[in-house]
C-alpha positions as protocol buffer text, in pm:
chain_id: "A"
residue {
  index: 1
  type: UNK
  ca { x: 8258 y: 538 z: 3614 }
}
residue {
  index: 2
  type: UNK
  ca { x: 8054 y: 345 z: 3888 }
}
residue {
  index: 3
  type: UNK
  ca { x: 7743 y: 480 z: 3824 }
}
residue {
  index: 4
  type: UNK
  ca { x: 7786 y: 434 z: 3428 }
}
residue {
  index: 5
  type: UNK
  ca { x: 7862 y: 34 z: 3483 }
}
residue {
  index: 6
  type: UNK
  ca { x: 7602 y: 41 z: 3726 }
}
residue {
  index: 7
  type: UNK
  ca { x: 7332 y: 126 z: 3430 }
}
residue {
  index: 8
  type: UNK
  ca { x: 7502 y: -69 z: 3145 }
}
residue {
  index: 9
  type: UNK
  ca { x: 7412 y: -381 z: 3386 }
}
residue {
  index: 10
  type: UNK
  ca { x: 7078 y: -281 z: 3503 }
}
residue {
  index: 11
  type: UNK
  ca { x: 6981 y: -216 z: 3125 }
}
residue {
  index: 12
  type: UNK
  ca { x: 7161 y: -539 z: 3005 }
}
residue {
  index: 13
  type: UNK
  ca { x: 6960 y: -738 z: 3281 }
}
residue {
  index: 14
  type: UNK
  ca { x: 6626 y: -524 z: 3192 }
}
residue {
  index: 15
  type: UNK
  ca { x: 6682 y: -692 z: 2837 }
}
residue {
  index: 16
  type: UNK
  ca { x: 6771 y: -1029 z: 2972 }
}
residue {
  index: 17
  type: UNK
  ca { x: 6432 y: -1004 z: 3130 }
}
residue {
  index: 18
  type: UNK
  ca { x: 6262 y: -897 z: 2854 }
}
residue {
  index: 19
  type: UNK
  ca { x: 6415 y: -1104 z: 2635 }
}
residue {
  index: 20
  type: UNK
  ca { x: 6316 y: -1410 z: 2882 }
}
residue {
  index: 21
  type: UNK
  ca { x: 5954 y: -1283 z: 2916 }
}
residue {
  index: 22
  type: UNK
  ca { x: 5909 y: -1259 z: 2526 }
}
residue {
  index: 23
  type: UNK
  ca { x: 6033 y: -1639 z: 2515 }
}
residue {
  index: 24
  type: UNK
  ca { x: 5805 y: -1747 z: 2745 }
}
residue {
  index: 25
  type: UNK
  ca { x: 5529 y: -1614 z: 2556 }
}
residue {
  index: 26
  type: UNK
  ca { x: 5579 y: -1715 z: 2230 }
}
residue {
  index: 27
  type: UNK
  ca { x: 5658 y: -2097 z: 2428 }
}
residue {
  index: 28
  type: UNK
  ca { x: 5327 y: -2014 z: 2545 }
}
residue {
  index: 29
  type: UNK
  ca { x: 5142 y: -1959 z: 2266 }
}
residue {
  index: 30
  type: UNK
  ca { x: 5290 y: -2253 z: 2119 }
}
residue {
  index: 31
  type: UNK
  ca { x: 5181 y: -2493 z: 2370 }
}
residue {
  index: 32
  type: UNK
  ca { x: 4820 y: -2339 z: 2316 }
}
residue {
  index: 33
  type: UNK
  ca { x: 4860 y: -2380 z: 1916 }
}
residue {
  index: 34
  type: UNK
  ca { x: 4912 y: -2740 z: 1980 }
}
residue {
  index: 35
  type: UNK
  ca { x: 4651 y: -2756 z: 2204 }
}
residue {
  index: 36
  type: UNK
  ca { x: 4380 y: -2592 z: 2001 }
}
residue {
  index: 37
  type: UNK
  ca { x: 4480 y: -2767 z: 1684 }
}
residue {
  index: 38
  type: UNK
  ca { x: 4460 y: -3125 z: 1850 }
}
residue {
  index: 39
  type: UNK
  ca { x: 4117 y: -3015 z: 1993 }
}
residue {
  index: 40
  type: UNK
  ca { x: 4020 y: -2934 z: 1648 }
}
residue {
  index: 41
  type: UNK
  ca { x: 4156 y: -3272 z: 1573 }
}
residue {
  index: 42
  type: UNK
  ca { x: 3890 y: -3392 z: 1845 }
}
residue {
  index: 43
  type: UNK
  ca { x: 3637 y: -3223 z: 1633 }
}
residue {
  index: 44
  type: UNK
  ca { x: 3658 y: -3390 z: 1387 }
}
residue {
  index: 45
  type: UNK
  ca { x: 3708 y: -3695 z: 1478 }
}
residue {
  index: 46
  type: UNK
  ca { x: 3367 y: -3692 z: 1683 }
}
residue {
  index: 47
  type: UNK
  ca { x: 3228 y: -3632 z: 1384 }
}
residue {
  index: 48
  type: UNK
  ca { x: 3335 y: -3955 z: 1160 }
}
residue {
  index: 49
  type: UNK
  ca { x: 3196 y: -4085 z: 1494 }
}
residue {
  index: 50
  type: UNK
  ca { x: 2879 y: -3929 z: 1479 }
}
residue {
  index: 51
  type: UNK
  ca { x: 2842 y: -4010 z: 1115 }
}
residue {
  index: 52
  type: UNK
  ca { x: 2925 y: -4371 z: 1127 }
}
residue {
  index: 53
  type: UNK
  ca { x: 2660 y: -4357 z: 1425 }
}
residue {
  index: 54
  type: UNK
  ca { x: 2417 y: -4196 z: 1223 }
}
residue {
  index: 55
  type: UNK
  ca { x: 2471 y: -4459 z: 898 }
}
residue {
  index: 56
  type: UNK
  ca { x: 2437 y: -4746 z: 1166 }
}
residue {
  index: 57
  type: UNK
  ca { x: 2057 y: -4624 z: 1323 }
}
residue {
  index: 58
  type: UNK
  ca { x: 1927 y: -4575 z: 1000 }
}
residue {
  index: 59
  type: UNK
  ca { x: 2014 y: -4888 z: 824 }
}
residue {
  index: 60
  type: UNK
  ca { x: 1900 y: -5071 z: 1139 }
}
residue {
  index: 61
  type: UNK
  ca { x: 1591 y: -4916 z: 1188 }
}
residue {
  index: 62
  type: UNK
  ca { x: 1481 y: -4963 z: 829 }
}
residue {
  index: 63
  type: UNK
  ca { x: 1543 y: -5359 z: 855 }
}
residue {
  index: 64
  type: UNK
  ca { x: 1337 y: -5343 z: 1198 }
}
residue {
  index: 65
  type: UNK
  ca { x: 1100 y: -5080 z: 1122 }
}
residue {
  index: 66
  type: UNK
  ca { x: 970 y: -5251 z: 820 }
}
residue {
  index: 67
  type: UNK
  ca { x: 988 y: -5607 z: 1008 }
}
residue {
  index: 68
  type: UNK
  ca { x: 751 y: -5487 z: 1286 }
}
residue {
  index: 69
  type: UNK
  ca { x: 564 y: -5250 z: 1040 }
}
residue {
  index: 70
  type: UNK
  ca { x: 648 y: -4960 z: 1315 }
}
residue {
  index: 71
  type: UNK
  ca { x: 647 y: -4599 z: 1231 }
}
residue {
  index: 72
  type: UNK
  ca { x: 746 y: -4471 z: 1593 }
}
residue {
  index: 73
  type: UNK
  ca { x: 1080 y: -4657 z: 1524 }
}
residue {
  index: 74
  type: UNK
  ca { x: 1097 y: -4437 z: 1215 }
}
residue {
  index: 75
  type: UNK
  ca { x: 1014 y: -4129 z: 1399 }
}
residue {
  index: 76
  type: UNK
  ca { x: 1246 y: -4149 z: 1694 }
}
residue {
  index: 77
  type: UNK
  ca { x: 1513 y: -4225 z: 1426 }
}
residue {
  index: 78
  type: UNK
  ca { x: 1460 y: -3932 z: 1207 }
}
residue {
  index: 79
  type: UNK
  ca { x: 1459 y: -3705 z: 1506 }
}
residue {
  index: 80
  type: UNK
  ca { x: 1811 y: -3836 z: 1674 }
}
residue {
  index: 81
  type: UNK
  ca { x: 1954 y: -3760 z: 1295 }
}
residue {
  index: 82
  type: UNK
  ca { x: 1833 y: -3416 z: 1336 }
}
residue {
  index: 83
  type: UNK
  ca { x: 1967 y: -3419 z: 1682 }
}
residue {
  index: 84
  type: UNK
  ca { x: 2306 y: -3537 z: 1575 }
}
residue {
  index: 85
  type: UNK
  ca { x: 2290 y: -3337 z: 1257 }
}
residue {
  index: 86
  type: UNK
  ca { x: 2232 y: -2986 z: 1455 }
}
residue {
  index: 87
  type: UNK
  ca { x: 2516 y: -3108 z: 1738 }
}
residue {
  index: 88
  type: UNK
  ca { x: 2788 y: -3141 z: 1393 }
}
residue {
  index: 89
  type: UNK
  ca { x: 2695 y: -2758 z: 1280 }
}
residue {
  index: 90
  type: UNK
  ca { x: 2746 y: -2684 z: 1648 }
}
residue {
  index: 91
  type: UNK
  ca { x: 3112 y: -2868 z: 1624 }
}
residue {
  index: 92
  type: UNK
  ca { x: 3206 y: -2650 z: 1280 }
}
residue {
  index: 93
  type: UNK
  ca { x: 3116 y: -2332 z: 1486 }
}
residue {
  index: 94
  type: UNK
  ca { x: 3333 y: -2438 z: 1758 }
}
residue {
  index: 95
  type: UNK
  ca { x: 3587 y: -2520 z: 1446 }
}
residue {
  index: 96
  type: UNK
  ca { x: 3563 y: -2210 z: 1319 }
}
residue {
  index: 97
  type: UNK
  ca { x: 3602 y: -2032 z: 1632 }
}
residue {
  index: 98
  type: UNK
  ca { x: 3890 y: -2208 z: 1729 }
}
residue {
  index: 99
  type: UNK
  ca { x: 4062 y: -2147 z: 1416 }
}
residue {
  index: 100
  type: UNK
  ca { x: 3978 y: -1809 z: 1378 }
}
residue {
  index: 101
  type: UNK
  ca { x: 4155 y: -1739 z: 1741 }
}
residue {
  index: 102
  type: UNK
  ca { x: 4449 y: -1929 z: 1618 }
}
residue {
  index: 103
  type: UNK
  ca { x: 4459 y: -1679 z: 1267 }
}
residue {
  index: 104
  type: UNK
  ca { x: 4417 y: -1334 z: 1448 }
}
residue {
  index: 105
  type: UNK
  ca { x: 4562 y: -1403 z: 1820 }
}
residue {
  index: 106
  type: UNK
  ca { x: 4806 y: -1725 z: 1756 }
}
residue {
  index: 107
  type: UNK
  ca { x: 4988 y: -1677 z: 1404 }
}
residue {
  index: 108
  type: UNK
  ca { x: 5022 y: -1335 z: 1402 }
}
residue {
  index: 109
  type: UNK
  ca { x: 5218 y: -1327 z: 1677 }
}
residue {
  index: 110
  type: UNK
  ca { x: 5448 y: -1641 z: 1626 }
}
residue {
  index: 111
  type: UNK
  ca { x: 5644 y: -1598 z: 1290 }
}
residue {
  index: 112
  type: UNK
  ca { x: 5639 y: -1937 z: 1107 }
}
residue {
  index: 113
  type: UNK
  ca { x: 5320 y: -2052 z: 1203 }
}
residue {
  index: 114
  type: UNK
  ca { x: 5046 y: -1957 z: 888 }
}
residue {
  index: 115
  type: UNK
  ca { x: 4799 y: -2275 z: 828 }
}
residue {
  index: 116
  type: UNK
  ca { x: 4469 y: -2120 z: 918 }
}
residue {
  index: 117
  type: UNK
  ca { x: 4600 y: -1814 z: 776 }
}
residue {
  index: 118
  type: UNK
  ca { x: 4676 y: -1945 z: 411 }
}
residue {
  index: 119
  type: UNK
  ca { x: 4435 y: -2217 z: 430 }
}
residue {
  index: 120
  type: UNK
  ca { x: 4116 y: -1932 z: 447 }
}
residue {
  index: 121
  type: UNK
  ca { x: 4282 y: -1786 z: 108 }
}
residue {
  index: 122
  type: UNK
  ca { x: 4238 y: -2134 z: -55 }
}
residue {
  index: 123
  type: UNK
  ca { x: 4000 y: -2192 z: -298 }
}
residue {
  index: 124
  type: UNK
  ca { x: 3861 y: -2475 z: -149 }
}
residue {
  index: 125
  type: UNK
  ca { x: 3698 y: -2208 z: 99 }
}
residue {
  index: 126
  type: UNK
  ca { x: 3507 y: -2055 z: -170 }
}
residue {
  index: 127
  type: UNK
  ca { x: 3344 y: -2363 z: -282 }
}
residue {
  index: 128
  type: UNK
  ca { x: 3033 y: -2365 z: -70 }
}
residue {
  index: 129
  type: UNK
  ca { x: 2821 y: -2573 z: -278 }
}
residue {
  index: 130
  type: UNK
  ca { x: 3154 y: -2875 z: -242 }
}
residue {
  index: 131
  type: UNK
  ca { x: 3130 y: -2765 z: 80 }
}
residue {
  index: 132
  type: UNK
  ca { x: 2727 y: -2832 z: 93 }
}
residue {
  index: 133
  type: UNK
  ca { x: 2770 y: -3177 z: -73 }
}
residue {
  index: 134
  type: UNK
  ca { x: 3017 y: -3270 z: 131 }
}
residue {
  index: 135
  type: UNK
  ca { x: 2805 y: -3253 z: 418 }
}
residue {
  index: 136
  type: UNK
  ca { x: 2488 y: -3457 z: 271 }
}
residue {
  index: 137
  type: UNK
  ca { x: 2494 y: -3721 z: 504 }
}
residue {
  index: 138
  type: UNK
  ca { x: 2224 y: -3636 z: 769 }
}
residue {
  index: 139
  type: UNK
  ca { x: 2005 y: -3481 z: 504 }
}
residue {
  index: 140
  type: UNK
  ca { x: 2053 y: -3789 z: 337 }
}
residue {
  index: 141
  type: UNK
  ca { x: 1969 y: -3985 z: 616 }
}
residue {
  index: 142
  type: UNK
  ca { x: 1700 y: -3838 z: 723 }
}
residue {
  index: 143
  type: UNK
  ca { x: 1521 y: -3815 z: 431 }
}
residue {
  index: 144
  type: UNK
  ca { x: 1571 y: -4166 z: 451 }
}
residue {
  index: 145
  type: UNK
  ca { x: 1381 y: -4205 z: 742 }
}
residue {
  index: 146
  type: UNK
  ca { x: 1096 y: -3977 z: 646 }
}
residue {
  index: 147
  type: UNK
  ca { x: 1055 y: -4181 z: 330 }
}
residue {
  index: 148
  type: UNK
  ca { x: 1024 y: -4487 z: 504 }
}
residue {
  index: 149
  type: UNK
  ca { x: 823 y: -4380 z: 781 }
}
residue {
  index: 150
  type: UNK
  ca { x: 526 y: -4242 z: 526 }
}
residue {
  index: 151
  type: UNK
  ca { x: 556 y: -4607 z: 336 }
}
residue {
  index: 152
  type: UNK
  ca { x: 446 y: -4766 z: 671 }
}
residue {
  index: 153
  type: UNK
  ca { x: 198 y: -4464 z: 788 }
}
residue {
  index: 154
  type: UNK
  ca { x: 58 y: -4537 z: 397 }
}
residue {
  index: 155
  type: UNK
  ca { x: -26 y: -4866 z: 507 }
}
residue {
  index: 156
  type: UNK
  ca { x: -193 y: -4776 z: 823 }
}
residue {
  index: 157
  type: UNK
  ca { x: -579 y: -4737 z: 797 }
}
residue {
  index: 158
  type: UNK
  ca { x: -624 y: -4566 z: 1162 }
}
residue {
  index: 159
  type: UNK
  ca { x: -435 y: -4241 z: 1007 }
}
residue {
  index: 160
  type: UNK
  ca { x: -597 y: -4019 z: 815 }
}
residue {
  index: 161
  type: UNK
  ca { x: -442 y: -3891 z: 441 }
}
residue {
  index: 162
  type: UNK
  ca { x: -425 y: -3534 z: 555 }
}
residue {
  index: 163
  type: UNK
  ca { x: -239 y: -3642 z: 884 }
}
residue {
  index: 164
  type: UNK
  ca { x: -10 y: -3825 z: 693 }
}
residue {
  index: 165
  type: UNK
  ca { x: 34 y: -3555 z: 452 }
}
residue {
  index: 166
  type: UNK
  ca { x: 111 y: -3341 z: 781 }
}
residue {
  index: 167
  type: UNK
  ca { x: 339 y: -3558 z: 952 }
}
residue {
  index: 168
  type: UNK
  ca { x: 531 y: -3566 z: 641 }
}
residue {
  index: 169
  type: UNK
  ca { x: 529 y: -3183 z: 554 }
}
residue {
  index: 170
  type: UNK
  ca { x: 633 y: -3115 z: 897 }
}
residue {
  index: 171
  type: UNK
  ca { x: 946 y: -3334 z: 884 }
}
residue {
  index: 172
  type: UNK
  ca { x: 1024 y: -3211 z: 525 }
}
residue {
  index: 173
  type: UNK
  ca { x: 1023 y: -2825 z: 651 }
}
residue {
  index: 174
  type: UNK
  ca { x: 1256 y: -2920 z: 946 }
}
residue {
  index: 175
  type: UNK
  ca { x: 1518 y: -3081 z: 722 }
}
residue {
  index: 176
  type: UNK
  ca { x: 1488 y: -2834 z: 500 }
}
residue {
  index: 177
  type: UNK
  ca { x: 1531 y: -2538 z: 810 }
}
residue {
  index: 178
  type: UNK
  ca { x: 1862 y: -2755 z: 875 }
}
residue {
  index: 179
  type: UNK
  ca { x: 1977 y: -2745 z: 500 }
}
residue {
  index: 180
  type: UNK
  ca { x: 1966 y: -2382 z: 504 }
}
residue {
  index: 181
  type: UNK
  ca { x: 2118 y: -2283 z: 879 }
}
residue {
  index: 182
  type: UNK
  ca { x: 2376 y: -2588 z: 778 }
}
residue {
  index: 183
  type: UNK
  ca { x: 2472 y: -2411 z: 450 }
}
residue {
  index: 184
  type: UNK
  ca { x: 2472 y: -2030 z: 625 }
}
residue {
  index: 185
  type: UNK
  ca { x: 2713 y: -2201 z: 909 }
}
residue {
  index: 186
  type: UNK
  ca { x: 2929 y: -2345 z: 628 }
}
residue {
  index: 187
  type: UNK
  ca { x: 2931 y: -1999 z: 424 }
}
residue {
  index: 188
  type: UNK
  ca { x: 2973 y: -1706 z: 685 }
}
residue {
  index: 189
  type: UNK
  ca { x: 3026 y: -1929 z: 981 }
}
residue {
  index: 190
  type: UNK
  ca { x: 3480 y: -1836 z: 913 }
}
residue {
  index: 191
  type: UNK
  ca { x: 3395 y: -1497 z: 837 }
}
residue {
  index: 192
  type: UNK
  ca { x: 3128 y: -1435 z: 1164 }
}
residue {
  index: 193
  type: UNK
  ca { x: 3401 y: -1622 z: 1427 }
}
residue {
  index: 194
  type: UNK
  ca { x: 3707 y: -1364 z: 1243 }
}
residue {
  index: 195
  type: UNK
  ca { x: 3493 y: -1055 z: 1274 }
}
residue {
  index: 196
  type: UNK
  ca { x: 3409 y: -1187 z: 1658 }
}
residue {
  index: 197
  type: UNK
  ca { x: 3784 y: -1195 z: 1745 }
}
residue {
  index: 198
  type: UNK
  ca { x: 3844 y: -889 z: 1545 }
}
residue {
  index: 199
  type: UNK
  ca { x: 3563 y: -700 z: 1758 }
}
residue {
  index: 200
  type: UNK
  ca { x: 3713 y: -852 z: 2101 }
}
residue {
  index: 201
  type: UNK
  ca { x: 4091 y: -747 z: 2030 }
}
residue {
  index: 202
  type: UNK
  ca { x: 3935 y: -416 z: 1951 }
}
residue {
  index: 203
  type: UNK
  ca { x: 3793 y: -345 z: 2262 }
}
residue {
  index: 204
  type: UNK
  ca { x: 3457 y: -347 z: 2137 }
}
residue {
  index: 205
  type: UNK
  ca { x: 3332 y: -632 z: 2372 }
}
């Protein structure tokens, strides 16, 4: 009679524990729900940050460039937008990384929680040319730059038309290098970061 009391309490405090230990994990994963989606938050907030940024050096170095009749001023501008514009497809990897943790490892495990999961079914997903236009800006911008730049180089007598016509091809194939990494990020970038976490939960890395 001892002994059978004896188990009936160890097993009832071997559930308690378990019960405990499951309820600190899913508290857990909570906390780090919250966390990743407010650093997703942070994302993209940097970016209307970066973009406003962006907006602000161009329009101010076309007012100066063409006051001082100063390429270089056109130049150093066009590269900072490329700068800036490959550190934003950097952010939407991270983006996409983060949310594709918080699809496979997060909401699967916590009932209730389905955003990222029901948000990649969307059809807003699927619209990658949206997405493309969307996400104009820095083209935008520095095609802005490059145009301006050749209308000063035109005027400049010490330059050569065939360096010109270089210095302007070369900037043309860059921002058109970005266009197309920019638009494979925002196409297969989801897809590459779920197939990443699928390949790590399977042991394969």
């Amino acid at each position: 009679m001892k002994h059978s009391l004896l188990m009936v309490n160890l097993q009832k405090k071997h559930v308690s524990k378990g019960e405990k230990s499951n309820k600190e994990i899913s508290q857990n994963r909570l906390e780090e729900y919250r966390q990743l989606r407010a650093e997703i938050r942070t994302y993209l907030d940097r970016r209307s940050q970066n973009s406003l940024f962006s907006i602000t050096i161009t329009l101010g170095v076309i007012g100066v460039g063409f006051q001082f009749n100063n390429y270089l001023l056109f130049f150093a501008a066009f590269l900072l937008i490329v700068i800036l514009w490959f550190d934003e497809i950097r952010r939407i990897r991270a983006v996409f990384r983060t949310a594709a943790y918080i699809e496979i490892i997060i909401e699967k495990s916590l009932k209730g929680l389905s955003w990222e999961t029901l948000s990649q079914k969307h059809k807003f997903q699927e619209n990658h040319i949206g997405r493309l236009i969307s996400n104009a800006l820095y083209p935008v911008l520095a095609f802005l730059n490059v145009i301006s730049g050749i209308l000063i180089l035109d005027n400049d007598l010490n330059i050569k038309l065939y360096e010109k016509y270089l210095i302007f091809l070369a900037q043309i194939v860059l921002i058109i290098i970005m266009i197309i990494y920019s638009y494979y990020v925002g196409k297969y970038g989801s897809k590459k970061e779920l197939n990443e976490w699928g390949k790590i939960l399977a042991g394969e890395k």
